[in-house]
N, C-alpha and C positions, 0 to 999 in steps of 0.2 A: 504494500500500500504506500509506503515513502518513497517508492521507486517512481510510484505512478503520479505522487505531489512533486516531487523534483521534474519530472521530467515534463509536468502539465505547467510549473513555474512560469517562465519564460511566456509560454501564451497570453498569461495574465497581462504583464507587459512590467515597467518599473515605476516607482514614481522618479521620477526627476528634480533633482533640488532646486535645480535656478526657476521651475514651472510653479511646483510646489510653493515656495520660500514668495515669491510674487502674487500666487491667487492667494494665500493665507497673512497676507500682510507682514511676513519678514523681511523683506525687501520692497522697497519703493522704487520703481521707476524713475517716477518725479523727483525723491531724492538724488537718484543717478545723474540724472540731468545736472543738478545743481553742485553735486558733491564729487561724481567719479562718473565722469564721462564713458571711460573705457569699458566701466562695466555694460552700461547704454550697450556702447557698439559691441560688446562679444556677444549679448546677448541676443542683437539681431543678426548677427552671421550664424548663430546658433536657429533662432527662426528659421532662416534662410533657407538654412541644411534641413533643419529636421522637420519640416513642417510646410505642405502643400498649400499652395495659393493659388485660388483664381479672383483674377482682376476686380469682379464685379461684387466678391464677397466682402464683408465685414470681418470674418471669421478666417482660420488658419487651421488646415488638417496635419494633425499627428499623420507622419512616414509610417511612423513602426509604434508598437503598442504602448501606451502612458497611462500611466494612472497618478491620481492623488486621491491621498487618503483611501489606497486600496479600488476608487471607483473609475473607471477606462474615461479616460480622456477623450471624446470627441472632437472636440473643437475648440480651438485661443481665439478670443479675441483679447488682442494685445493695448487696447486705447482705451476704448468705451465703446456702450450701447447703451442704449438709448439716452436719458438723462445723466446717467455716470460716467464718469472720468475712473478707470483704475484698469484692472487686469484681472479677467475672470474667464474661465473653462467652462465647456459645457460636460456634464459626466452622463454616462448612461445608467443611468439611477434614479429611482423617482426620490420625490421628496423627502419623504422619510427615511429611506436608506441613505438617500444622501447625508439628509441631517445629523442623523444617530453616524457616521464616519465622521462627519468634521467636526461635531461636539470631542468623539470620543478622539480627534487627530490634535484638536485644542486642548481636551480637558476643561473647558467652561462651557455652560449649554448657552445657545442662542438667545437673544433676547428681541425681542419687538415683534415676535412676530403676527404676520394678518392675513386673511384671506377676504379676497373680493372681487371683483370682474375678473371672474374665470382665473385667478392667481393666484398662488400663495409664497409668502414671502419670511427669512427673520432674517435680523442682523444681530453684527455683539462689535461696538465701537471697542477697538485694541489701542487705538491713540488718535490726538487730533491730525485730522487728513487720513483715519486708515481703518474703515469700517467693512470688515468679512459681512458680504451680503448669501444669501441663497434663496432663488426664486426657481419656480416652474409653476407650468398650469394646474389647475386642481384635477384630481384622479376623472377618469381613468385616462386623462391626457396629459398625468404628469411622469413619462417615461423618462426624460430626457430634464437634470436640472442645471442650472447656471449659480457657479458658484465661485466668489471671486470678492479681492481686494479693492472697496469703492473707494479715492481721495476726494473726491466728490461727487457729492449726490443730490437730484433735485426730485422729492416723493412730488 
């Protein structure tokens, strides 16, 4: 049976620190900008590499398999969507499973959270400018959630 955990590992995929460390609010972008530019640029040649783009989208696909907090990576969007400013993933997880990973990948459970026009959403402020957001549609259209570090955000 550990034969067949090891060797199923890998498909899972890894989480990645520099993806990780950015949708969880340990690293700021924004700070990059202002403080260590270099990091900025290795992390878009890092982009670059690992991660599929077409023109017209918003969003950036994983090459090869990513996870954070255990849940597969979908999709970076590395700027914003819609009202927020920061760096957030899409995971293929509904809401709850999402939630119940990034509480248990923090250690502090979420706070705020709300459901309404078809949405459900929490966040938990880690510092000023760096609020871990998690949003998807409500069941049974919340397959897919969005979960990520907002420096700003307008409800």
């Amino acid at each position: 049976m550990l034969a067949l955990l090891i060797v199923a590992m890998p498909a899972w995929g890894a989480n990645d620190p520099r993806v990780e460390n950015l949708a969880l609010c340990r690293d700021s972008w924004v700070d990059w900008k202002r403080t260590d530019p270099s990091r900025l640029t290795s992390f878009g040649a890092f982009r670059r590499s690992d991660f599929a783009h077409n023109d017209n989208d918003a969003f950036f696909t994983p090459k090869s398999a990513m996870t954070i907090a255990g849940l597969k990576v979908t999709q970076l969007f590395p700027g914003s969507v819609g009202m927020g400013v920061g760096f957030s993933v899409q995971v293929d997880a509904s809401f709850e499973e999402a939630k119940q990973a990034l509480e248990r990948e923090l250690g502090k459970p979420l706070r705020d959270c709300e459901a309404g026009d078809g949405m459900r959403t929490c966040e938990l402020s880690i510092a000023e400018q760096r609020t871990i957001m998690l949003m998807s549609n409500d069941p049974p259209n919340d397959r897919m959630t969005l979960l990520g570090c907002y420096y700003f955000y307008e409800k």
